[in-house]
RONU-925861 format. One record per residue (C-alpha): residue in three letters; x, y, z. Coordinates in steps of 0.5 Angstrom, whole numbers, padded with zeros to 4 digits, always signed. Example, Ala and Ser with C-alpha at 12.3 -4.5 7.8 and 13.67 -1.06 7.14 Angstrom:
BEGIN
ALA+0025-0009+0016;SER+0027-0002+0014;
This chain:
BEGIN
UNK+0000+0000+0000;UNK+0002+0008-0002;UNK+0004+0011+0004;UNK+0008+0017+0006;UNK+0010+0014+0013;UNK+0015+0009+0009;UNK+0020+0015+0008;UNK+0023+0015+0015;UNK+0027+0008+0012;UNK+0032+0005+0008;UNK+0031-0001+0004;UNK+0038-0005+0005;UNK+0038-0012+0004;UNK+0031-0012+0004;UNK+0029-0010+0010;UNK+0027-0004+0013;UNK+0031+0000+0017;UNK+0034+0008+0019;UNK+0039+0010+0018;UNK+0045+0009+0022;UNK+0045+0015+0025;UNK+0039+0017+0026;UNK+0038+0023+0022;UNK+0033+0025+0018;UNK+0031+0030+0013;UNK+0024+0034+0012;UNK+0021+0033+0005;UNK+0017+0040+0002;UNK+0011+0040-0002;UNK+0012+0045-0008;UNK+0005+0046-0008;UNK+0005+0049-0001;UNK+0011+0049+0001;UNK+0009+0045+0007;UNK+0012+0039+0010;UNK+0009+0032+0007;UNK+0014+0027+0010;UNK+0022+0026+0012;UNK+0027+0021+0010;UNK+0032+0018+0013;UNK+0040+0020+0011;UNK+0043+0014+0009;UNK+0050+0016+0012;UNK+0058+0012+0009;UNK+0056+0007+0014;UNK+0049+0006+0012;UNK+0052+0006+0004;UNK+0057+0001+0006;UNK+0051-0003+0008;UNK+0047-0003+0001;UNK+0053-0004-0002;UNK+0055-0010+0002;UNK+0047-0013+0001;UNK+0048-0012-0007;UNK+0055-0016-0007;UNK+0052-0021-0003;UNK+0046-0022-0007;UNK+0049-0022-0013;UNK+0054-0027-0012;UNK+0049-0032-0009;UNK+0046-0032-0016;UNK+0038-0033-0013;UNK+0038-0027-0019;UNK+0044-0026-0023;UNK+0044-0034-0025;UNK+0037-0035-0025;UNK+0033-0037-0032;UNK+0032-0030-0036;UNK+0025-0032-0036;UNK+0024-0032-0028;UNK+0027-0025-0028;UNK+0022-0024-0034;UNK+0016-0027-0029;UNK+0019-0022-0023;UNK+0019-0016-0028;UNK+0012-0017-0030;UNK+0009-0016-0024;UNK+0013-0011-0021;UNK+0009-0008-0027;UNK+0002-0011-0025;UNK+0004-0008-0019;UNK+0005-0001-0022;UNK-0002-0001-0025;UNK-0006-0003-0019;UNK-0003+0002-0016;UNK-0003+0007-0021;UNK-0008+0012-0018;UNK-0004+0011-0011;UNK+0003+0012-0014;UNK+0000+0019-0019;UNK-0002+0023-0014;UNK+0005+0022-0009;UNK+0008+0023-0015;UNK+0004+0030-0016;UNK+0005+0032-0009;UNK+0012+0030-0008;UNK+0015+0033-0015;UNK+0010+0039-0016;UNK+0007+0036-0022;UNK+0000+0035-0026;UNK-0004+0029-0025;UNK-0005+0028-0031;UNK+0002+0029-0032;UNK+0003+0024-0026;UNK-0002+0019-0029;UNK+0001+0018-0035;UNK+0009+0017-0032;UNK+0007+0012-0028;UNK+0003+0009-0033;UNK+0010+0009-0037;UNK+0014+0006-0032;UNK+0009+0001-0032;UNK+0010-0001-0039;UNK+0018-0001-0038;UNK+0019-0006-0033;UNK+0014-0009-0039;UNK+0019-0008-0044;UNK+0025-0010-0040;UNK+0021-0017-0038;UNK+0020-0019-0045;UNK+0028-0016-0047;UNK+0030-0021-0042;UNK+0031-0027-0045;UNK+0033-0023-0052;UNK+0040-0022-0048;UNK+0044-0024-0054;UNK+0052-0027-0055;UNK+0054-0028-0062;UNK+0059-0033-0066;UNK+0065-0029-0069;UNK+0070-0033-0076;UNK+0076-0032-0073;UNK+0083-0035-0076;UNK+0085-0040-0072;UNK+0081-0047-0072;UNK+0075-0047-0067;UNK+0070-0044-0065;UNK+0070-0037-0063;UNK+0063-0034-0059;UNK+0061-0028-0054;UNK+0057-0028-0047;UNK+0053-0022-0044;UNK+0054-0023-0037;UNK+0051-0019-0032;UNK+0056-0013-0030;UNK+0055-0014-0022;UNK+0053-0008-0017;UNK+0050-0002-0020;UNK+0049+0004-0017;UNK+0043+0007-0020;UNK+0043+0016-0018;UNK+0036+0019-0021;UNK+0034+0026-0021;UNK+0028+0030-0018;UNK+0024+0032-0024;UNK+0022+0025-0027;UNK+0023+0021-0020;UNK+0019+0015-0021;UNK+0020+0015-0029;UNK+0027+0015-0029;UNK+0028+0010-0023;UNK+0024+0006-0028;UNK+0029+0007-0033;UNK+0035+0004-0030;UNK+0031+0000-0025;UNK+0029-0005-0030;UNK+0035-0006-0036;UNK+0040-0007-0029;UNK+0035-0012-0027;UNK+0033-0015-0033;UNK+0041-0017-0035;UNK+0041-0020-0028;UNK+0045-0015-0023;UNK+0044-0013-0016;UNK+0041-0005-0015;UNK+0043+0000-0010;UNK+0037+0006-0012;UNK+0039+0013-0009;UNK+0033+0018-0011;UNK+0034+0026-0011;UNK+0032+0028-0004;UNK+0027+0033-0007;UNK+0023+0027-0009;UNK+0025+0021-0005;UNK+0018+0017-0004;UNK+0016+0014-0011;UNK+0023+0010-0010;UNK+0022+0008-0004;UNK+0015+0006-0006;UNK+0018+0001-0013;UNK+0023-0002-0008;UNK+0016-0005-0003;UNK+0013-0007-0009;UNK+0020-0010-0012;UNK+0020-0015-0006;UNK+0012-0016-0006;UNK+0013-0018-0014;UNK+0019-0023-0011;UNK+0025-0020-0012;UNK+0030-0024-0008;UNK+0032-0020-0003;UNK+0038-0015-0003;UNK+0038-0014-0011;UNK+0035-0007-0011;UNK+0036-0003-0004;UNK+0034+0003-0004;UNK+0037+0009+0000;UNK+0036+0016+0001;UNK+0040+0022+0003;UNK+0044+0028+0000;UNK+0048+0028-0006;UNK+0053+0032-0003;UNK+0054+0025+0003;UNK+0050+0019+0001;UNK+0051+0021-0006;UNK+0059+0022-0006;UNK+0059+0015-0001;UNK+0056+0012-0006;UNK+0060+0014-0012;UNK+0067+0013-0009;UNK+0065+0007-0007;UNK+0070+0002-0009;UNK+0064-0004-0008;UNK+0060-0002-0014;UNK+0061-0005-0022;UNK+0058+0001-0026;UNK+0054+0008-0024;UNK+0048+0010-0028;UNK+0046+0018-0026;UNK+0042+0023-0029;UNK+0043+0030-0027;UNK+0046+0036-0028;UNK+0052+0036-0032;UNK+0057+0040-0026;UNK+0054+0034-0021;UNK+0056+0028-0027;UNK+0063+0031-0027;UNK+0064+0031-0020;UNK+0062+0022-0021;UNK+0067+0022-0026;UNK+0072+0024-0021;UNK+0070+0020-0016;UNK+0070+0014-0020;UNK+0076+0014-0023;UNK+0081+0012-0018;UNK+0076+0005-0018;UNK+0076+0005-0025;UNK+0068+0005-0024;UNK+0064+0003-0031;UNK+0059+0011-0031;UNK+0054+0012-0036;UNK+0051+0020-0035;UNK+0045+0024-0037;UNK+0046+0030-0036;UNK+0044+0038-0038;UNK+0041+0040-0044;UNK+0040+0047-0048;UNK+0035+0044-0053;UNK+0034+0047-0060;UNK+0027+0048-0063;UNK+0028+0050-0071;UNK+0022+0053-0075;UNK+0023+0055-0081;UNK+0018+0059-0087;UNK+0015+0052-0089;UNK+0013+0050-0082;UNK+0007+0048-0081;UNK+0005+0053-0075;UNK-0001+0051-0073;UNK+0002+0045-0071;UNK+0009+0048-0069;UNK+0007+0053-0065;UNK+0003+0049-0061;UNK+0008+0045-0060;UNK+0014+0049-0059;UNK+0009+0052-0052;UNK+0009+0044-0049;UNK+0015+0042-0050;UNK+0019+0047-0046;UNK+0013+0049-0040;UNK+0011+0042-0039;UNK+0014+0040-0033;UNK+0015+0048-0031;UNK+0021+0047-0036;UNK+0024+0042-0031;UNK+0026+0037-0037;UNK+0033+0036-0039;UNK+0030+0035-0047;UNK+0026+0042-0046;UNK+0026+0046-0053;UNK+0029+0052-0049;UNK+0032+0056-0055;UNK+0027+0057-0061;UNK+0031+0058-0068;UNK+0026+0061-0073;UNK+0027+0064-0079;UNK+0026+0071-0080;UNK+0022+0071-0085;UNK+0016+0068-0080;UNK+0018+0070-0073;UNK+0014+0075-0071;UNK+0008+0072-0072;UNK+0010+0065-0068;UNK+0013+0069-0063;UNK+0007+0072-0061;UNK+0002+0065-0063;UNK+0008+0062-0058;UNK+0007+0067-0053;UNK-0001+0068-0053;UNK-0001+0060-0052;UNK+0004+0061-0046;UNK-0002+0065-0043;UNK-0007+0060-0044;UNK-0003+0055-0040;UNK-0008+0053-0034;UNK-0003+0055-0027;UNK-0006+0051-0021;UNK-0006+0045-0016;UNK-0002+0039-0019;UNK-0008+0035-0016;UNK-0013+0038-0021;UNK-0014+0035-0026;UNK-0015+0042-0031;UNK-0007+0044-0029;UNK-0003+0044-0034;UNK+0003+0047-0030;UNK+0006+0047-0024;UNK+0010+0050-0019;UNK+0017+0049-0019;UNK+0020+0044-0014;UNK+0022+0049-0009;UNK+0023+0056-0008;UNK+0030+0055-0008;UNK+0030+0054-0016;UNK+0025+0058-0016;UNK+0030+0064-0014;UNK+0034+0061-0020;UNK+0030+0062-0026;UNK+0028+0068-0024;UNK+0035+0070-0023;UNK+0036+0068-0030;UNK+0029+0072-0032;UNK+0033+0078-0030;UNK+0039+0077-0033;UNK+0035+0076-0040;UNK+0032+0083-0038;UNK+0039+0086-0037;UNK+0042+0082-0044;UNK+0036+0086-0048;UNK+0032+0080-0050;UNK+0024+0083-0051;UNK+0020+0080-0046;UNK+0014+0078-0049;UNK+0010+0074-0043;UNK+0011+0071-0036;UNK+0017+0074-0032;UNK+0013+0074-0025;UNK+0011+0069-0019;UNK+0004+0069-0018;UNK+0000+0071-0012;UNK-0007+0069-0010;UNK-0008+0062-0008;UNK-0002+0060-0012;UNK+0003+0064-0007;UNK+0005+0059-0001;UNK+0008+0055-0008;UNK+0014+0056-0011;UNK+0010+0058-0018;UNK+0013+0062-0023;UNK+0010+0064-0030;UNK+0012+0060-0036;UNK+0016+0067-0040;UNK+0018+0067-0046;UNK+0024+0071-0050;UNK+0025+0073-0056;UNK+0029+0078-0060;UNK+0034+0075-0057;UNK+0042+0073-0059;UNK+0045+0067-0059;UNK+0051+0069-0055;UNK+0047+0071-0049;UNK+0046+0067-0042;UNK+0039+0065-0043;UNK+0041+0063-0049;UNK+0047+0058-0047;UNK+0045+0057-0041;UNK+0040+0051-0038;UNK+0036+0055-0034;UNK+0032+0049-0031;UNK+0024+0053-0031;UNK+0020+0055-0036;UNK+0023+0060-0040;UNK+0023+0061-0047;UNK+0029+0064-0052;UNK+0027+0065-0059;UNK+0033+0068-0063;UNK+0031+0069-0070;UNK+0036+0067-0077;UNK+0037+0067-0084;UNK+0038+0061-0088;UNK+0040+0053-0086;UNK+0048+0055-0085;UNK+0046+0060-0080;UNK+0042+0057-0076;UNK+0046+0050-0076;UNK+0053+0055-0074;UNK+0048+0056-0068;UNK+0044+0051-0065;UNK+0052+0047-0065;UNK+0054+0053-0062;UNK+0053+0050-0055;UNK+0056+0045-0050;UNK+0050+0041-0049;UNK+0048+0036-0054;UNK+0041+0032-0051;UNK+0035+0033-0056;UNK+0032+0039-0061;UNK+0026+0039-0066;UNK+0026+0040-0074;UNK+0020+0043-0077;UNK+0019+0043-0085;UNK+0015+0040-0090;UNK+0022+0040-0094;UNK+0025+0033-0093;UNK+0032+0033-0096;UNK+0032+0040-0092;UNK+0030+0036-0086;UNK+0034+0031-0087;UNK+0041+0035-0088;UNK+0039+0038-0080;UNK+0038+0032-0079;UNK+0045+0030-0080;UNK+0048+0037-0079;UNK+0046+0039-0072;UNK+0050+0035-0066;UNK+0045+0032-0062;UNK+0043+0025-0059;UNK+0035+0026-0060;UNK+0031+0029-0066;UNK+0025+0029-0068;UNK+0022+0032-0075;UNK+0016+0036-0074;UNK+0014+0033-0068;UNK+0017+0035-0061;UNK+0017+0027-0058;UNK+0024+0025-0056;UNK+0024+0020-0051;UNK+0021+0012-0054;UNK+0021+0006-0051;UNK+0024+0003-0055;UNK+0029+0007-0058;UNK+0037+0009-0056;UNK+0036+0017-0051;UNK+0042+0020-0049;UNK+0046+0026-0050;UNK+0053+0028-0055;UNK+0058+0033-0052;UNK+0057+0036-0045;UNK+0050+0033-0045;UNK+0052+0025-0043;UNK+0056+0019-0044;UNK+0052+0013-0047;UNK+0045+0011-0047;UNK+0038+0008-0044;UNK+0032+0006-0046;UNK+0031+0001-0051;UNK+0036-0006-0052;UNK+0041-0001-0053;UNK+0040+0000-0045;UNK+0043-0007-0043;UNK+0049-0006-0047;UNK+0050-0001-0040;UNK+0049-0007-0036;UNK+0053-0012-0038;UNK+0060-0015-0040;UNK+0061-0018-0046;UNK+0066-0024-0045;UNK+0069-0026-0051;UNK+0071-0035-0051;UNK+0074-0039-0055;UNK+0074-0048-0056;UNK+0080-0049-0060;UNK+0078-0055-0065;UNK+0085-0057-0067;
């Protein structure tokens, strides 16, 4: 059963317990700024513990030797178990992080379908034959990589827990799952419904903490086979360094600074629409958010104002009614942050067209800000450089597909972006030009199921989702039987 009561524990080598000082940490309600549960701070010793769990776990091999298709049955009903819960899990979603319900809904619903997914995957774990030039058989196995420490961010708590749950559990590792303080209590609720669909226990824990302690331990503990983290890009360097000494396996996905590219031809009845979703949805807390709008000059006044009368439209409310379509912020710390941002776009001269300001009301206990729109803005200024992480548009004008190419490239990052077009060879030549993981034509669509998701340059290192996800979790063995 959902409860909010779960969070004063950690889940290690399945068994509930408290941290092993003691101490714990309140968790805010964004909506209301209020205090809807505390959380247990996992200390060095306590991450010590998981770790050891997870090791011993492994190596008795009740999981990581079992048949592909008895940890296929296991992720199956975590799965069902997600669904029968789904209305429970939802609204702890929506209160925990800040989020619409629907929105909430539909991310359950969706970590749901990964466990799915990765049950089916479980058992298409595939070696290969390999002709070698010596006479015998040449061949390869995929072998679980061992204990796996699985860090997830606070903007999608239970999604991406579920994107690294599953693939690691799938290819038959031990999980340590550490949330982000901010939304700790949908991970501890996945770490209950894995015990009760069967997991042995001690293959998923699930600990919580700050990063800058619990996540550190965790990070540099030299116990752990492979790091799986999500979250900002100077926090991935900072597990890079800590990795190292360790020689840890690390897979990032971190910041991005995505590009929506508008040009003449676009269909702006659609593109419009869409360029005001895919930046304001989950209050601009999305990695994938096409912060920075390239239109061509030609076009721009008349999408720029359809894009900021749609922001205005935007229903600002309590996650837990059904009519939100944005959210607070998840807290008035990050609030401040992009308001910072919204004065430095001020400042840089950019032209604000809508948003900017902090509602008051009913809606001021909250960390709400309104969703702002930019235009007229250069490419070189920080609100266009920058990830601002809050629902801020910067739209900058160009001229031809040289010029818009030279800009949208002109970034560290490189995780997600937009093409609109009716012409194909136009769209296909951006396609290739621009330096991202993930694009879509005509669409705003990053993230499949099915499909690789992860970032070039500054925005990450490998990728999730799909079957390309299990290559994060295995090792290949390479044997060779001589026939001389």
């Amino acid at each position: 059963m959902v409860t909010v009561d779960r969070p004063g524990r950690l889940l290690i080598g399945g068994t509930w317990r408290s941290g092993q000082d003691e101490k714990t940490f309140e968790i805010i309600e964004p909506a209301t700024s209020e205090v809807m549960a505390t959380a247990a701070v996992a200390s060095p010793a306590d991450v010590d513990a998981a770790v050891r769990a997870a090791r011993g776990a492994f190596e008795g091999g009740a999981w990581s030797e079992a048949p592909a298709s008895a940890r296929a049955k296991v992720l199956y009903r975590i799965a069902e178990l997600i669904r029968s819960e789904a209305d429970q899990l939802a609204t702890l979603e929506a209160r925990n992080a800040g989020k619409p319900i629907r929105d909430a809904r539909d991310e359950v619903l969706g970590a749901a379908q990964c466990f799915e997914y990765y049950a089916g995957a479980a058992t298409r774990i595939f070696g290969e034959t390999i002709p070698v030039s010596a006479p015998g058989l040449d061949f390869t196995l995929r072998e679980p990589v061992g204990v796996v420490a699985l860090i997830v961010p606070w903007n999608f708590p239970l999604t991406i827990a579920s994107w690294k749950v599953a693939p690691a559990l799938a290819a038959g590792n031990a999980a340590i799952l550490k949330p982000a303080s901010y939304t700790p209590l949908t991970a501890l609720e996945l770490g209950r419904i894995a015990l009760e669909a069967g997991l042995p226990e001690g293959v998923l824990n699930v600990i919580t903490g700050p990063g800058s302690t619990t996540g550190n331990a965790l990070a540099g503990h030299p116990g752990v086979d492979k790091i799986a983290f999500t979250g900002e890009t100077l926090t991935g360097v900072s597990i890079l360094q800590q990795a190292a000494p360790n020689i840890t396996r690390v897979s990032l996905e971190l910041g991005g600074k995505s590009p929506n590219i508008i040009f003449a031809d676009a269909d702006l009845e659609k593109a419009a629409p869409a360029a005001v979703n895919s930046v304001f949805g989950n209050a601009g807390q999305d990695c994938c958010a096409r912060s920075r709008a390239f239109v061509h000059r030609s076009i721009a006044e008349e999408f720029d104002q359809r894009v900021a009368a749609g922001a205005r439209k935007l229903t600002m409310g309590d996650p837990l009614d059904a009519r939100t379509e944005i959210g607070p912020l998840i807290s008035m710390k990050q609030r401040e942050r992009v308001q910072g941002y919204i004065q430095v776009g001020r400042q840089e001269g950019a032209r604000l067209l809508a948003g900017g300001s902090a509602p008051g009301g009913h809606l001021a206990a909250g960390s709400f800000l309104e969703p702002t729109v930019f235009d007229r803005a250069e490419n070189g200024m920080r609100i266009a450089q920058e990830e601002i992480f809050g629902p801020v548009l910067t739209i900058i004008p160009f001229a031809d597909e040289d010029e818009v190419l030279r800009l949208v490239n002109d970034t560290p990052y490189g995780l997600s972006g937009s093409i609109w077009t009716r012409d194909i060879g136009r769209a296909l030549r951006m396609a290739r030009g621009v330096k991202t993981g993930v694009l879509s034509i005509n669409s705003s669509r990053s993230v499949h199921q099915e499909a690789p998701f992860g970032g070039y340059k500054r925005s990450g290192i490998g990728r999730e989702l799909g079957m390309h996800a299990l290559q994060l979790y295995t090792e290949v063995k390479n044997v060779f039987v001589s026939l001389e």
